[in-house]
BAFI-3210 file (N, C-alpha, C; in Angstrom, 3 decimals, decimal comma, padded with zeros to 6 digits):
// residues 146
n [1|2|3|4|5|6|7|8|9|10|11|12|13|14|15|16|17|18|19|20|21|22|23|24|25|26|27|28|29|30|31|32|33|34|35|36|37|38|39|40|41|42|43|44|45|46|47|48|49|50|51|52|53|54|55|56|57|58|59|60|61|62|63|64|65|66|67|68|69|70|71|72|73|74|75|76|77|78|79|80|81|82|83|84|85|86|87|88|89|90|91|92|93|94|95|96|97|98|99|100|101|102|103|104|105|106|107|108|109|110|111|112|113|114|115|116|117|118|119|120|121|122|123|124|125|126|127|128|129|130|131|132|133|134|135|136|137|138|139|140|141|142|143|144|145|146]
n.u [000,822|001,846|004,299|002,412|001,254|003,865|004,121|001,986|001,870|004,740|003,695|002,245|003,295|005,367|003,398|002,716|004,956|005,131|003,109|002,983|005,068|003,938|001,562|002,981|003,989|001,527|000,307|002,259|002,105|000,532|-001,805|-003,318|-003,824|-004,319|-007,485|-008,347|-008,103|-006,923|-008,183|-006,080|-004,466|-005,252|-002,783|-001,917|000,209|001,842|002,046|004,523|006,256|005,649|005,035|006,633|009,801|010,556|011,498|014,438|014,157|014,044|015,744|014,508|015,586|014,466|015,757|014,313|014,786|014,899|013,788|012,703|012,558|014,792|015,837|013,099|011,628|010,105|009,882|008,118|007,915|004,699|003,186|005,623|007,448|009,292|011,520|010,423|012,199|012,806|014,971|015,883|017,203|016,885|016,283|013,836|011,012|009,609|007,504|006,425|003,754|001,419|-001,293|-003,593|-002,803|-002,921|-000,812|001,452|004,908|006,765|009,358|011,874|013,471|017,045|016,644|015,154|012,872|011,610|009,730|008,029|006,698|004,823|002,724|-000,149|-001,334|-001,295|000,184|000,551|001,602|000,942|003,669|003,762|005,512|003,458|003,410|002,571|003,359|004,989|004,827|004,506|006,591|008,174|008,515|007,969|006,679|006,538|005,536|006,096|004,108|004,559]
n.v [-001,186|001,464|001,532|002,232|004,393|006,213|005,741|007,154|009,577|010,314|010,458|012,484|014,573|014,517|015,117|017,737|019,056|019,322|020,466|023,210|024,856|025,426|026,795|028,630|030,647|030,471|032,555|034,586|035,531|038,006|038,269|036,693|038,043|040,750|042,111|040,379|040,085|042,663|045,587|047,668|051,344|052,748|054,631|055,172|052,901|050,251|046,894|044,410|046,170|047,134|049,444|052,708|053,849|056,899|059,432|060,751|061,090|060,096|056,728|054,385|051,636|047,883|044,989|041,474|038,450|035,165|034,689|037,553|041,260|043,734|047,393|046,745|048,751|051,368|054,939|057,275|060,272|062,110|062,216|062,940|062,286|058,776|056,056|052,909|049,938|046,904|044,398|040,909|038,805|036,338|032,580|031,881|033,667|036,479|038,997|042,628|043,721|046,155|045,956|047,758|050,015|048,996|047,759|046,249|044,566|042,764|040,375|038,374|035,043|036,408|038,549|041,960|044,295|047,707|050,011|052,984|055,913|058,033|058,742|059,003|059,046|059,643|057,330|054,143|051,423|048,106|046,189|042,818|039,516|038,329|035,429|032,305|031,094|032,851|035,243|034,669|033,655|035,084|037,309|040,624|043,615|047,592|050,346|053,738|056,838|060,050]
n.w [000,000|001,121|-001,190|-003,765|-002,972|-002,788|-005,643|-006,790|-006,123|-007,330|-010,116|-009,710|-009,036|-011,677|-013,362|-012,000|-012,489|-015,473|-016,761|-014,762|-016,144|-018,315|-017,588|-016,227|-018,484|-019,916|-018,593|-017,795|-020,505|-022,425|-024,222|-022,195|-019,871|-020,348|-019,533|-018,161|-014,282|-013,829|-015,818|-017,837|-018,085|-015,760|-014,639|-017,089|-017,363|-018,554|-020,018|-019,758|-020,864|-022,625|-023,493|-024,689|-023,693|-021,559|-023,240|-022,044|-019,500|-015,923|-014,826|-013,158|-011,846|-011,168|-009,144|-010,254|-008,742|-007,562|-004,243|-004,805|-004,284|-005,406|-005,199|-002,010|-001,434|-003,359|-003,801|-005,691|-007,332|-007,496|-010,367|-011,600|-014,485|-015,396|-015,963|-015,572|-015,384|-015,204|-014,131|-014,328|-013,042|-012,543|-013,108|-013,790|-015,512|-014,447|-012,807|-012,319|-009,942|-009,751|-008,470|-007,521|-009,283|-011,730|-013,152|-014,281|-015,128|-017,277|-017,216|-018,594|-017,842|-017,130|-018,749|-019,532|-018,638|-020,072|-018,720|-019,575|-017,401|-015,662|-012,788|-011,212|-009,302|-005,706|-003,003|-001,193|-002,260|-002,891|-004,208|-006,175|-007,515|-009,351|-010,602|-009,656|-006,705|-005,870|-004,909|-002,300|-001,408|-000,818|-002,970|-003,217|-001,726|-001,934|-003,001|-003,229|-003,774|-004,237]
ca.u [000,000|002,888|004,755|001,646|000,786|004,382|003,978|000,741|003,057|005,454|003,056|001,599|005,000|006,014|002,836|002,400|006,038|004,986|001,907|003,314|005,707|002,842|000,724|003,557|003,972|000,161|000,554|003,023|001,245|000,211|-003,094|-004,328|-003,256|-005,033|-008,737|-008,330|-007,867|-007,805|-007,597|-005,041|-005,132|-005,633|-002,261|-001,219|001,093|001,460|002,426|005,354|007,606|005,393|005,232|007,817|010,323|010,476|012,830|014,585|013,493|015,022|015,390|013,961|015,607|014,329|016,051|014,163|015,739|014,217|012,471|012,686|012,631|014,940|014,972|011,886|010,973|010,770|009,571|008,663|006,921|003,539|003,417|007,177|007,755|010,433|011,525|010,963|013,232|012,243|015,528|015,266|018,516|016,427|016,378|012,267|009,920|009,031|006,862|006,329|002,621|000,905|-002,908|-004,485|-002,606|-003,117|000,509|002,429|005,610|007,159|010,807|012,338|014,925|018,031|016,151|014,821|011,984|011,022|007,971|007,696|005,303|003,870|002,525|-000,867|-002,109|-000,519|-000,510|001,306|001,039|002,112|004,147|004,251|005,668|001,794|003,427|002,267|004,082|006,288|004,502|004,785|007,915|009,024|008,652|006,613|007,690|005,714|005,987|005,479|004,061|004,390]
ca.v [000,000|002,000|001,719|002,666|005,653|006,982|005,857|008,015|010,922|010,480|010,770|013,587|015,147|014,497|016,438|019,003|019,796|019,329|021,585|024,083|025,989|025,566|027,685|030,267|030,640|031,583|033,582|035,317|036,030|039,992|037,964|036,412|038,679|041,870|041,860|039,906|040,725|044,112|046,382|048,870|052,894|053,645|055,130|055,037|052,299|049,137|045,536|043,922|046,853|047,684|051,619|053,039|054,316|058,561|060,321|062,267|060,302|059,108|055,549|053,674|049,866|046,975|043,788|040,398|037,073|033,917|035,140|038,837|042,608|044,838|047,618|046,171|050,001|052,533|056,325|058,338|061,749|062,256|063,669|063,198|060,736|057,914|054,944|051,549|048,885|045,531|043,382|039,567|038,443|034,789|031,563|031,805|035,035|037,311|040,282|043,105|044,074|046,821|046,092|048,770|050,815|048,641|047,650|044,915|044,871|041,319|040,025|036,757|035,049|037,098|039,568|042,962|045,432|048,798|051,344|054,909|055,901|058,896|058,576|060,362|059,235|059,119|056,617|053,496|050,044|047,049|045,634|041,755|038,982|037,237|033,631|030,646|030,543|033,904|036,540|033,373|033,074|036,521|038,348|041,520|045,344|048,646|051,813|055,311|057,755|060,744]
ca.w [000,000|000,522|-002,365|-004,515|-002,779|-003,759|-007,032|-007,454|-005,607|-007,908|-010,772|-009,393|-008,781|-012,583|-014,218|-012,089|-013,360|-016,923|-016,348|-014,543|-017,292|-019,803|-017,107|-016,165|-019,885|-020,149|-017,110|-018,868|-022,149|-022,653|-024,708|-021,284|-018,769|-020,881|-019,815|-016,635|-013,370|-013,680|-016,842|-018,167|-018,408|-014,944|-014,828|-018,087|-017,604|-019,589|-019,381|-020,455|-021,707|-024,476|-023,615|-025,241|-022,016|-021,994|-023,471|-020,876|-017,664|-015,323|-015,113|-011,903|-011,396|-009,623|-009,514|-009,843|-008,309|-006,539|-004,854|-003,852|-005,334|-004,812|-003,802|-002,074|-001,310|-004,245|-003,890|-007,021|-007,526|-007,815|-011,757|-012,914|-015,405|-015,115|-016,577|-014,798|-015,390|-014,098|-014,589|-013,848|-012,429|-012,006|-014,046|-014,232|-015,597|-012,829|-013,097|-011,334|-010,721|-008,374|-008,672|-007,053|-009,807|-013,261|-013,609|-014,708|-016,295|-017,234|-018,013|-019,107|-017,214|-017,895|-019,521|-018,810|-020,152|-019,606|-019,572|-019,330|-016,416|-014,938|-011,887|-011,335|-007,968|-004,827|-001,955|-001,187|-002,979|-002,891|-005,430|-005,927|-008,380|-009,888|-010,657|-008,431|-005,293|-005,991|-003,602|-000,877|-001,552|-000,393|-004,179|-002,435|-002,180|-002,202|-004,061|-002,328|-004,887|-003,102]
c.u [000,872|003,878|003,259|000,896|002,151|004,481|002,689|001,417|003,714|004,965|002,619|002,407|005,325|004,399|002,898|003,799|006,226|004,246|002,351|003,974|004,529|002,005|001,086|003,881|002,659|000,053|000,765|002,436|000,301|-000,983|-004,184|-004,193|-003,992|-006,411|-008,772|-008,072|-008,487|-007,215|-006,402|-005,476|-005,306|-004,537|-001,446|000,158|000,977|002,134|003,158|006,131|007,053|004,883|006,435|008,497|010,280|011,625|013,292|014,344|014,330|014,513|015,079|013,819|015,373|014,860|015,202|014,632|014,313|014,705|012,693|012,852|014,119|015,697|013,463|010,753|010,931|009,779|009,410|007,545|006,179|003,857|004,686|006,844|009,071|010,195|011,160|011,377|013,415|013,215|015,603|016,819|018,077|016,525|014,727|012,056|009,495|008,502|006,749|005,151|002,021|-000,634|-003,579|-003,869|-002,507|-001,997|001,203|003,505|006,884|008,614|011,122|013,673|016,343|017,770|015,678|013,985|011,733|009,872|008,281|006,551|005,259|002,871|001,350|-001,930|-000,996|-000,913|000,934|001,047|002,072|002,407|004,410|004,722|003,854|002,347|003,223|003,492|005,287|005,694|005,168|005,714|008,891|008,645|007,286|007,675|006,278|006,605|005,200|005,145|003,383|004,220]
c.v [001,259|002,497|002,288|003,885|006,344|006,823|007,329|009,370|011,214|010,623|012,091|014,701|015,562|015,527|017,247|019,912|019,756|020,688|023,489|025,622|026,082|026,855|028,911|030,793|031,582|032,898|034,873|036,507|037,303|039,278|037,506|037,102|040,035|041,234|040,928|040,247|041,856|044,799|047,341|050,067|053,431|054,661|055,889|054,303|051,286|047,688|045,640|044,709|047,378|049,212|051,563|053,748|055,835|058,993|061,341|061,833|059,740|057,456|054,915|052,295|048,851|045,684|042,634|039,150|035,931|034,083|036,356|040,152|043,168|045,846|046,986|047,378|050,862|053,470|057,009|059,065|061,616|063,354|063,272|062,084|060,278|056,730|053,780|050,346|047,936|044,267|042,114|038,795|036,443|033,650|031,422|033,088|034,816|038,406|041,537|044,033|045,233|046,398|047,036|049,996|050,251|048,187|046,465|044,982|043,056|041,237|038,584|036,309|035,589|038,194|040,998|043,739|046,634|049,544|052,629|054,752|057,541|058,694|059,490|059,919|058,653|058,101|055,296|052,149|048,951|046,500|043,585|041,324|037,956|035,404|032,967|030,790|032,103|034,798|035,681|033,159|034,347|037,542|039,739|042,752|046,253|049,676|052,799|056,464|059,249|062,411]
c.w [000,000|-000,493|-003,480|-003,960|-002,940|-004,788|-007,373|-006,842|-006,469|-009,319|-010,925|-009,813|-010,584|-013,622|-013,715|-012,604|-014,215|-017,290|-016,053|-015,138|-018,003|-019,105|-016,937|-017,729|-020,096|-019,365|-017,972|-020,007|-022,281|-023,412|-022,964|-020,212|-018,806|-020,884|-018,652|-015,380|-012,782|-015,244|-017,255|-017,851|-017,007|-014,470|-015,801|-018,486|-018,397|-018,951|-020,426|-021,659|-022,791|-024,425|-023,490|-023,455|-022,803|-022,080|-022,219|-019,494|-017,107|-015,557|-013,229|-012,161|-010,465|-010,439|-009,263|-009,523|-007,561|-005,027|-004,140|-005,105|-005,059|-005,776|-003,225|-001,883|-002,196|-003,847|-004,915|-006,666|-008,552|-009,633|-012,766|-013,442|-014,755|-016,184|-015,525|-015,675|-014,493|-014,673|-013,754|-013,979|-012,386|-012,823|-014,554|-014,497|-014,255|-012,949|-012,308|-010,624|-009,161|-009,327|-008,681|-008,457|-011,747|-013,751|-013,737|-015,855|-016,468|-017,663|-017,889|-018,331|-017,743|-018,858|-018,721|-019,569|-019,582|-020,176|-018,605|-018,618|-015,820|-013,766|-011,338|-010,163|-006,526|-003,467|-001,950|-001,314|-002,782|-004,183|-005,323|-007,319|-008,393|-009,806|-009,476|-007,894|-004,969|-005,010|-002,725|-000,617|-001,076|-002,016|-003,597|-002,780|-001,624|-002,717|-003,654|-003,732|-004,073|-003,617]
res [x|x|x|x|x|x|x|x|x|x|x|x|x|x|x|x|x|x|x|x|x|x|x|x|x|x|x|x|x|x|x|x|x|x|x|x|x|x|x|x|x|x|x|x|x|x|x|x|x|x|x|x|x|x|x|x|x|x|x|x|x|x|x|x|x|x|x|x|x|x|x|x|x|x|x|x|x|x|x|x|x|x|x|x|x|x|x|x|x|x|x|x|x|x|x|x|x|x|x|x|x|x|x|x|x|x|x|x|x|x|x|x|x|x|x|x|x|x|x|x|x|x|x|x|x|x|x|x|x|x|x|x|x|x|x|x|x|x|x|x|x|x|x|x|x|x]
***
């Protein structure tokens, strides 16, 4: 009885790590990610790097790793523009998403993307990584928009 309850473990074990990429993959995907959740536009930010960054801005970097931000604190002014720059130091995609403010900006392991942002309400949010198990895992933060 033993042995066949880790067999069915070890079954278990071997799809959900088949499964799993296929899902962070969709995750991923600027088609299923747009129109879920929560919508775009409420800041005028974008997902996954695809606003052009601003000429002239500063740039504002956060590093992603397994599993953590950092800085895990950022500060920007209410109004100015900036760049953010969400590079992914990790071997998996990691994102970097405030809810309450419409935002998500994605990168590829070893990769990095940026978006131009403006910042047009203030308050203080939290920032997490979306993939299965990555908030839980420590991937968290906030962002003071002050």
């Amino acid at each position: 009885m033993r042995d066949r309850g880790l067999l069915v473990a070890g079954v278990l074990l071997v799809a959900v790590s088949m499964i799993a990429p296929a899902v962070q993959g969709a995750v991923a995907g600027e088609g299923w990610w747009q129109g879920h959740m929560f919508g775009w536009g409420h800041m005028n930010w974008s997902s996954t790097g695809s606003s052009s960054p601003i000429e002239g801005a500063p740039e504002l970097v956060v590093t992603a790793t397994e599993f953590g931000f950092s800085p895990a604190e950022v500060v920007v002014e209410l109004g100015e523009p900036l760049n953010l720059t969400l590079v992914n130091q990790g071997a998996v995609s990691h994102d970097l998403t405030i809810a309450e403010l419409d935002f998500r900006v994605v990168a590829a392991p070893g990769g990095s993307a940026t978006v131009g942002v403006v910042p047009d309400q203030a308050g203080t949010f939290d920032m997490v990584c979306t993939y299965p198990g990555h908030a839980d895992a420590g991937m968290t933060g906030v962002m003071v928009v002050r």
